[in-house]
PLY file of the C-alpha trace (Angstrom):
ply
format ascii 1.0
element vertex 413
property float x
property float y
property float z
element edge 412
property int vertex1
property int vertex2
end_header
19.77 -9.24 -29.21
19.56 -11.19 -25.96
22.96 -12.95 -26.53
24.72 -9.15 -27.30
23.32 -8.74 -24.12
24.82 -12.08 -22.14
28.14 -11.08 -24.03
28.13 -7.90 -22.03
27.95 -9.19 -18.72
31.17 -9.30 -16.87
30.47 -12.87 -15.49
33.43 -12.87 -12.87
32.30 -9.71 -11.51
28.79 -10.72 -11.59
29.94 -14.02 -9.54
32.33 -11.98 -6.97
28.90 -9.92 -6.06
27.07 -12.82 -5.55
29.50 -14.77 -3.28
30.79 -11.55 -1.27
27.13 -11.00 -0.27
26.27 -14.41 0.44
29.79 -15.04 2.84
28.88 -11.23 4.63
25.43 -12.37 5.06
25.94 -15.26 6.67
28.69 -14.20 8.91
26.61 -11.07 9.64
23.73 -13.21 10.94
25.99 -15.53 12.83
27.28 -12.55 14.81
23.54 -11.50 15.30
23.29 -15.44 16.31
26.82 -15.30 18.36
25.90 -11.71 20.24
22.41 -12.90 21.26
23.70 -15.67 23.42
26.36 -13.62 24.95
29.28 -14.76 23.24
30.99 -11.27 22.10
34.26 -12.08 20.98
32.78 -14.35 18.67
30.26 -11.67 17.37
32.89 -9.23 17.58
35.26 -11.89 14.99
32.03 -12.67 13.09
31.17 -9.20 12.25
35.07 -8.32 10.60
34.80 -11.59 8.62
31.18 -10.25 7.15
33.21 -6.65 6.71
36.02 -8.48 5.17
34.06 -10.20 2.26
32.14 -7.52 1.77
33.54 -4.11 2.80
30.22 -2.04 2.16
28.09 -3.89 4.33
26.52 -1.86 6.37
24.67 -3.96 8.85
28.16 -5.47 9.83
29.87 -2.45 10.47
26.80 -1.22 12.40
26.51 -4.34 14.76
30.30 -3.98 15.36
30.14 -0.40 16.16
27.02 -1.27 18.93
28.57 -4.01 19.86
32.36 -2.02 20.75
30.04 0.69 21.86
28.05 -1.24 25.18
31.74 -3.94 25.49
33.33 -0.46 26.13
36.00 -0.70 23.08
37.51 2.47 23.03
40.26 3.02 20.41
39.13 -0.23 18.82
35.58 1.48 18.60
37.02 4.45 17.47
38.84 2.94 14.79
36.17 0.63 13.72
33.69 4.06 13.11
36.50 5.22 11.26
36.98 2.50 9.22
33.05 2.43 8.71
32.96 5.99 7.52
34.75 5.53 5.10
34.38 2.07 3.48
30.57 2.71 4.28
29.45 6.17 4.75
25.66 5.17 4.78
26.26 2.10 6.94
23.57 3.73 9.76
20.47 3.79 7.15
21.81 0.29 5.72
21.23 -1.22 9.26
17.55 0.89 9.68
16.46 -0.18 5.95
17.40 -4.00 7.38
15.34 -3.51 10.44
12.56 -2.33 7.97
12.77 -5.19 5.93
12.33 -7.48 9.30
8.85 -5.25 10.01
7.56 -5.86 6.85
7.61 -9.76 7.42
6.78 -9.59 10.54
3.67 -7.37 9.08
4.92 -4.26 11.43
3.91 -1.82 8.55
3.48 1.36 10.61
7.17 0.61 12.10
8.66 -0.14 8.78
7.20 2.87 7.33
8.68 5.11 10.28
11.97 3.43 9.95
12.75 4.10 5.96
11.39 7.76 6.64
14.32 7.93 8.78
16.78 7.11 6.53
18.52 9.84 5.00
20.23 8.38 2.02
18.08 5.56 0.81
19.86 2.39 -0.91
18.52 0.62 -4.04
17.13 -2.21 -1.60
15.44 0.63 0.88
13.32 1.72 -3.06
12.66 -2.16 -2.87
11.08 -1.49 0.27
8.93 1.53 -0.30
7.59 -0.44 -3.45
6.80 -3.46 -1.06
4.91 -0.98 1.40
3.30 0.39 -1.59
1.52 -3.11 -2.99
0.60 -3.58 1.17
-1.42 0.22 1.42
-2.69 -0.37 -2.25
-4.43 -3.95 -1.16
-5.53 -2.31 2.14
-7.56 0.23 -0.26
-4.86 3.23 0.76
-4.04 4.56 -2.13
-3.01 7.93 -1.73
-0.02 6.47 1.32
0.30 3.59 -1.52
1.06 5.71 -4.51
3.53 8.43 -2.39
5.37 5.40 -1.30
5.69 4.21 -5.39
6.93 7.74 -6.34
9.41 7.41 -3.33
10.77 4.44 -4.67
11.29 5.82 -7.61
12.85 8.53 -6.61
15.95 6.58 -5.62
15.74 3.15 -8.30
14.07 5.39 -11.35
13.84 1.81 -13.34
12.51 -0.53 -10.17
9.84 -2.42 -11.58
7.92 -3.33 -8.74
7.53 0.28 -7.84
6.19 0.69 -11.39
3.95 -1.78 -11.33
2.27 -0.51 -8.10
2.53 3.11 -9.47
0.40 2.01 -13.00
-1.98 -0.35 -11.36
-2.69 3.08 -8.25
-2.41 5.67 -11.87
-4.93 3.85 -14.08
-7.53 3.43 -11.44
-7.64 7.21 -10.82
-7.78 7.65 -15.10
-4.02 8.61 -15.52
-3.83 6.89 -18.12
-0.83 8.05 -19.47
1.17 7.90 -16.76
-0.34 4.38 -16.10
1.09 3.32 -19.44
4.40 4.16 -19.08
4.63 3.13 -15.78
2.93 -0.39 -16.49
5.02 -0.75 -20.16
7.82 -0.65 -17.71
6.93 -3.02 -15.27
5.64 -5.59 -17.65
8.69 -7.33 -18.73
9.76 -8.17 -15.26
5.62 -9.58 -14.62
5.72 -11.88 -18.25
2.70 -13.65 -16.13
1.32 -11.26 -13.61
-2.57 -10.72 -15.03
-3.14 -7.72 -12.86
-0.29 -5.80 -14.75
-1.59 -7.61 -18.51
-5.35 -6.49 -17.82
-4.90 -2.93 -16.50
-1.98 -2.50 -19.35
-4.85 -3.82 -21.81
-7.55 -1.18 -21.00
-4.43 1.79 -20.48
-3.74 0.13 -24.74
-7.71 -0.06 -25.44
-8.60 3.45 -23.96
-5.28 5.24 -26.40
-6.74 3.30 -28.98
-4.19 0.86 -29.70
-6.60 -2.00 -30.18
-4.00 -4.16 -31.86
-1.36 -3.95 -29.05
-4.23 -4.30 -26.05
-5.12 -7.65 -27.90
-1.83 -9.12 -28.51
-1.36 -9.10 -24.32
-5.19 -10.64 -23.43
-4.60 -13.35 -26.35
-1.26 -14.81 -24.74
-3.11 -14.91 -21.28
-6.88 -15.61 -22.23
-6.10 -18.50 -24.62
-7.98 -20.21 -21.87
-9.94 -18.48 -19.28
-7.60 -17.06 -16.97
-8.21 -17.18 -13.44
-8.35 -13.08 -12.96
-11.77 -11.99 -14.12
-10.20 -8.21 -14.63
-7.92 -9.64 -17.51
-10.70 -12.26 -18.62
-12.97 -8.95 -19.21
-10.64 -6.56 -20.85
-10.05 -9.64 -23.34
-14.06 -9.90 -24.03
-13.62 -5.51 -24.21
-11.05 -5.94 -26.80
-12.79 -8.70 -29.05
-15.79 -7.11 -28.56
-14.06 -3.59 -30.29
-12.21 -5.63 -32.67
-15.31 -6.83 -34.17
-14.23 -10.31 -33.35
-17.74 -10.92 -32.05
-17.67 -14.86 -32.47
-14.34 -15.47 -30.55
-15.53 -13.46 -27.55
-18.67 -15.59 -27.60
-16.96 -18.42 -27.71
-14.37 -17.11 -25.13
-17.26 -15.79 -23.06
-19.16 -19.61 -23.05
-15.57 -21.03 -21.90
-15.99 -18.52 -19.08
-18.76 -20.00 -17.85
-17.33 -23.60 -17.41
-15.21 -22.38 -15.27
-16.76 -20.12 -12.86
-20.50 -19.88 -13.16
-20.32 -17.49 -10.36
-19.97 -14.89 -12.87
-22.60 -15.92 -14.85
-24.58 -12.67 -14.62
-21.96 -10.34 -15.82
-20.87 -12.87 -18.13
-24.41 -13.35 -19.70
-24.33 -8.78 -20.09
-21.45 -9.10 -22.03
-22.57 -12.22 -24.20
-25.41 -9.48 -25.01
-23.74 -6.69 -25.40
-21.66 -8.48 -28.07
-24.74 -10.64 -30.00
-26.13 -6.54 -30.52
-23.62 -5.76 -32.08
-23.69 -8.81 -34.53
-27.19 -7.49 -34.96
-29.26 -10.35 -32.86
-31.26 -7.80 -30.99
-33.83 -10.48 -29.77
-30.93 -13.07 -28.40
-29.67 -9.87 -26.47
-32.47 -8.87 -24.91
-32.38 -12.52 -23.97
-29.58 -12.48 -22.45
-30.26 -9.88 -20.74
-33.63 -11.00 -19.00
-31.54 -14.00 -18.09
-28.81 -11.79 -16.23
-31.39 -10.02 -14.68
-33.05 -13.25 -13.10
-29.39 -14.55 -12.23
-28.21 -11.29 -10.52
-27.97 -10.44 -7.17
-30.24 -7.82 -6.07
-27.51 -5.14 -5.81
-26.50 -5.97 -9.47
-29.60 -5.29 -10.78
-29.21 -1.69 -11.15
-26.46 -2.82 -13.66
-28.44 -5.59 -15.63
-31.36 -2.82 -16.05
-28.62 -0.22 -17.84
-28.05 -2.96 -20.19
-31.50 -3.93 -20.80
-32.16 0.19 -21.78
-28.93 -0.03 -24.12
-30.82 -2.77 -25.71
-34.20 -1.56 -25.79
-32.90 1.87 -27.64
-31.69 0.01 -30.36
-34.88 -1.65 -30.90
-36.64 1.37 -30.96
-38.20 1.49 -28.20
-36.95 4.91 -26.15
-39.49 5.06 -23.93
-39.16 1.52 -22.64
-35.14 2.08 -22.35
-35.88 5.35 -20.37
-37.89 3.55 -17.89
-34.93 0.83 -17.52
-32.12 3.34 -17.27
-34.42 5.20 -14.65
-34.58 2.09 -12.28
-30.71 1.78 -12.88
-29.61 5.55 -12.26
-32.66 5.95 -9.67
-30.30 4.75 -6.32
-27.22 5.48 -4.41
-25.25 3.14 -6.08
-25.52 4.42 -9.78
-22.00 4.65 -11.34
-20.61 6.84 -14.51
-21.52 4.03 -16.63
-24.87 3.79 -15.83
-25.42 7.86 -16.04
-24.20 7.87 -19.26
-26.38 5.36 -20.30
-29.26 6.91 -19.07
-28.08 10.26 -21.05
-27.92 8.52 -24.06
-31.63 7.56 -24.22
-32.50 11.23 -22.79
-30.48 12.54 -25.73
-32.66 10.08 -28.27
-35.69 11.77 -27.08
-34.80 14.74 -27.38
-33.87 15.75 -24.04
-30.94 17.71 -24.47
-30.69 19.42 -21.04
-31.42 16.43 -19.18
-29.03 14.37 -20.84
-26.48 16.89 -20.04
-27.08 17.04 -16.41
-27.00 13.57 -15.96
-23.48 13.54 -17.75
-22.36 16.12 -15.47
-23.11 14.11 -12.68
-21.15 11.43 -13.65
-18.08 13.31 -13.41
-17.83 12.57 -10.17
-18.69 9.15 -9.54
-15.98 6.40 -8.45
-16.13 5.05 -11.46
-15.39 8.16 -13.62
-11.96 8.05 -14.06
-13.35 5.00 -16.05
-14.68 7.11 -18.88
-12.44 6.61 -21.43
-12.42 2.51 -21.30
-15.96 2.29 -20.39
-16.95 4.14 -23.44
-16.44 0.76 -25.56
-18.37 -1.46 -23.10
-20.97 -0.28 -24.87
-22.85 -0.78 -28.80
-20.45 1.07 -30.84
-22.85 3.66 -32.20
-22.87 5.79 -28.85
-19.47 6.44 -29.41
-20.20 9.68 -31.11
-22.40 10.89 -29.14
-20.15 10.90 -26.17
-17.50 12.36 -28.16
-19.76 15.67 -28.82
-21.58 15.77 -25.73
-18.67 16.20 -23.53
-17.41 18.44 -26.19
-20.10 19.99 -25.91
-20.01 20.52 -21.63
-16.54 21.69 -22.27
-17.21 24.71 -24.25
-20.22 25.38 -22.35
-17.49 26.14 -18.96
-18.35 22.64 -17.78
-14.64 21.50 -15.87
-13.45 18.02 -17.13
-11.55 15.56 -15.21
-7.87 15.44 -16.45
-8.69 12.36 -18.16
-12.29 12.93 -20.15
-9.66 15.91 -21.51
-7.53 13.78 -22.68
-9.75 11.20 -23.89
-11.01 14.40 -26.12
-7.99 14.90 -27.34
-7.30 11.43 -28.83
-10.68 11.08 -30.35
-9.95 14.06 -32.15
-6.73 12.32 -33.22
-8.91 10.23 -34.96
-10.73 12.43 -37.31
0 1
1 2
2 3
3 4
4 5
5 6
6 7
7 8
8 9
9 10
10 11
11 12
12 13
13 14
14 15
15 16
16 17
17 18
18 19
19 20
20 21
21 22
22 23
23 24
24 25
25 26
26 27
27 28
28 29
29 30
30 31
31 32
32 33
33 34
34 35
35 36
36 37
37 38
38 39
39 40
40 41
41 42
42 43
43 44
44 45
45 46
46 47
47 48
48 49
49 50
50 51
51 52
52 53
53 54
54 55
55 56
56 57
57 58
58 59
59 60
60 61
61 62
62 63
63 64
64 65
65 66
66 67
67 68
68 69
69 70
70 71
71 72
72 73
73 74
74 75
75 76
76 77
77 78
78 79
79 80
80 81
81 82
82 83
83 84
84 85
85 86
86 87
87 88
88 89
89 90
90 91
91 92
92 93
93 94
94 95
95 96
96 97
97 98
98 99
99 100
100 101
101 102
102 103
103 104
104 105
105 106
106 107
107 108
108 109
109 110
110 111
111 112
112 113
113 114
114 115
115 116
116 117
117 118
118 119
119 120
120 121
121 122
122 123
123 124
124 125
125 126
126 127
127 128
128 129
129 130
130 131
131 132
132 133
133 134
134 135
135 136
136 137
137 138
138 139
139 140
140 141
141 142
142 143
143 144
144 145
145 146
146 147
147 148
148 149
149 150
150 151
151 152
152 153
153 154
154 155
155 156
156 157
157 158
158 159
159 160
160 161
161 162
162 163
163 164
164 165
165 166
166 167
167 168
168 169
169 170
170 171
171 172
172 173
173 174
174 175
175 176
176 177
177 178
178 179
179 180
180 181
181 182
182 183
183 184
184 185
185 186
186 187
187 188
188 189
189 190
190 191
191 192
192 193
193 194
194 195
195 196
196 197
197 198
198 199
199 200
200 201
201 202
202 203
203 204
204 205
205 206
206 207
207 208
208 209
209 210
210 211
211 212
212 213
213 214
214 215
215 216
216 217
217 218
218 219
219 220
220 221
221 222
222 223
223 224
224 225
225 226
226 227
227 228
228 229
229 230
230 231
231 232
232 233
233 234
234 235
235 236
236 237
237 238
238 239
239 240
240 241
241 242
242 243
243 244
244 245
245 246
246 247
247 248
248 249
249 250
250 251
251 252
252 253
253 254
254 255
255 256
256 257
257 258
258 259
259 260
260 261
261 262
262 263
263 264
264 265
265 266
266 267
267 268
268 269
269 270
270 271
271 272
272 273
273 274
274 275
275 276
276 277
277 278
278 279
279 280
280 281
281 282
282 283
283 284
284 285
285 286
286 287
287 288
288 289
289 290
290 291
291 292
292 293
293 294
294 295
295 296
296 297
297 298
298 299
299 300
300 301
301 302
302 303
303 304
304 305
305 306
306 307
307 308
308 309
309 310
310 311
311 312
312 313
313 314
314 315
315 316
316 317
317 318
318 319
319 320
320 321
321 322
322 323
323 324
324 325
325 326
326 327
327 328
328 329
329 330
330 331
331 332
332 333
333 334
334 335
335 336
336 337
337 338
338 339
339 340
340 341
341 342
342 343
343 344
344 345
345 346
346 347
347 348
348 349
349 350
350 351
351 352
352 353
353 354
354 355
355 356
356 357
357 358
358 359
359 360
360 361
361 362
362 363
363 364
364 365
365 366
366 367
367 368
368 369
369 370
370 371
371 372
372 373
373 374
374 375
375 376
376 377
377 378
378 379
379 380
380 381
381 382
382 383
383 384
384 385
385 386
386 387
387 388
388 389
389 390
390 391
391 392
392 393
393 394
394 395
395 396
396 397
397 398
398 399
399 400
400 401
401 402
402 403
403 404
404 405
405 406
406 407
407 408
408 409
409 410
410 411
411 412
């Protein structure tokens, strides 16, 4: 298939591209070079070389037009806009979508961003732009400026990759997962080694249910630990699903020769998957030992575990009393709540168990939901699955995504 492909490529047109922008380039930034020390007829013969290699290039005919413009070049000037208009007719936002690309590296965001709203017919390489403003407001934590500017690159280069990578990495954090997936499925052959893109891709794979296809992207990255912990744990999610308990032990172990910084998590997760093999005891190990290893504003966390553990031993009352030290502070997430629900539920606390999962609808974390229902033992699966079936029917509003998630779980009946 990929040599149909090469056959279809018109390689002397491909190379006539390539060398007309190189030659305009560089004699466009010569006559940048030439006008800023002065010497305008030599700008002036720079600028019609650029024009002549490459008749579209907008930059050039701008220059030349400023330049006639302030050397008062009257019928030449005239001509030259002429001329412009019509081998260029968008040679004005060409130039502005340049100066934008100088403000991005010279980290002038707020100025880039004004310029590219000013242009009125954006270029393929002005969608290039809004996608690089995107990934800069999504790593400053702005993600509603970041995603607007995705959708705006997109709105000119449908296909741009790098706007659809920062549009599925914004879209799966807020639980649109669908979108996510499409978004990221597109992206990913362009990123063959980007880990962000295989990890969030992973959990968009693992929360449809497509176990198989979320695995086959962590194994060709996590043959050895990776070094982005986000991939490294939707690998240990996947095995852990998979019932491939003793290859995410192993993989888990490997982990921790590499960055025993982790080691708390790590140790959670190395419980949470010896439960399910049915070593209660070694989890609840593990457990104590993540809880001495934490920090103290982890704990919360380790505790949650400890309950999930506990309730599977029997022992309700003891995982109530864990899940209450978890869920009792400001910085109890989704995941926690509905782990606290869970052992209300076992008890026999119906209406408690409900309000607590109707709190965590609106936690940061809740857009979550669907993946972080299988970082859990597998039997609480079902009871999820009714509960918030259950808060539906009673008038209870669910996020977009616990509506889908719904939805595909009762695909699987």
């Amino acid at each position: 298939m990929q040599n149909n492909r090469l056959e279809q490529i018109d390689v002397g047109a491909w190379r006539t591209a390539i060398r007309q922008d190189t030659f305009a380039y560089y004699h466009y930034k010569m006559g940048v070079a030439l006008e800023n020390t002065g010497s305008t007829e030599a700008a002036l013969a720079a600028y019609e070389r650029a024009i002549s290699e490459k008749p579209s290039h907008g930059s050039s005919h701008w220059c030349l037009l400023a330049l006639l413009e302030r050397s008062g070049g009257g019928t030449q000037l005239e001509a030259a806009r002429d001329r412009a208009l019509r081998l260029c007719p968008n040679y004005q936002d060409q130039w502005t979508e340049e100066q934008a690309a100088a403000a991005i590296v010279a980290n002038r965001i707020d100025e880039a961003v004004t310029l590219l709203r000013s242009v009125t017919r954006p270029s393929v390489h002005g969608a290039q732009l809004w996608a690089d403003l995107a990934r800069v407001y999504r790593l400053r934590g702005l993600s509603e400026e970041a995603l607007s500017f995705a959708n705006t690159a997109l709105e000119t280069a449908p296909d741009l990759c790098e706007a659809h990578r920062e549009r599925g990495l914004l879209l799966r954090v807020r639980g649109k997962l669908s979108e996510a997936l499409h978004s990221l499925e597109t992206a990913a052959p362009a990123f063959p080694f980007d880990l962000e893109v295989a990890g969030n891709l992973a959990f968009c794979y693992l929360a449809f249910l497509r176990f198989d296809a979320a695995f086959s992207i962590t194994e060709k990255h996590c043959k050895q630990p990776s070094p982005n912990q986000f991939c490294n744990l939707a690998h240990v999610t996947i095995l852990h699903v998979m019932g491939r308990y003793d290859e995410a032990v192993d993989f888990i172990r490997s982990l921790l020769l590499v960055d025993d910084s982790a080691s708390w998590w790590l140790a959670c997760y190395e419980g949470l998957v010896v439960q399910a093999m049915g070593r209660l005891p070694d989890a609840l190990a593990c457990y104590e030992r993540a809880l001495k290893e934490s920090r103290d504003d982890c704990k919360p966390m380790v505790h949650s575990f400890i309950g999930l553990g506990l309730q599977e031993a029997g022992d309700v009352q003891g995982a109530l009393d864990q899940h209450s030290v978890a869920t009792g502070n400001s910085a109890a997430n989704a995941w926690m709540l509905g782990n606290h629900a869970l052992a209300l539920w076992k008890a026999g606390r119906e209406a408690d168990a409900d309000a607590l999962l109707v709190r965590s609808l609106s936690c940061d974390d809740t857009p979550n939901i669907p993946i972080e229902i299988h970082q859990r033992p597998s039997w609480a699966r079902p009871y999820f699955k009714d509960a918030y079936a259950r808060l539906r029917s009673s008038g209870t509003v669910m996020p977009d995504m616990l509506e889908w998630w719904l939805v595909q779980e009762a695909k699987q009946v």
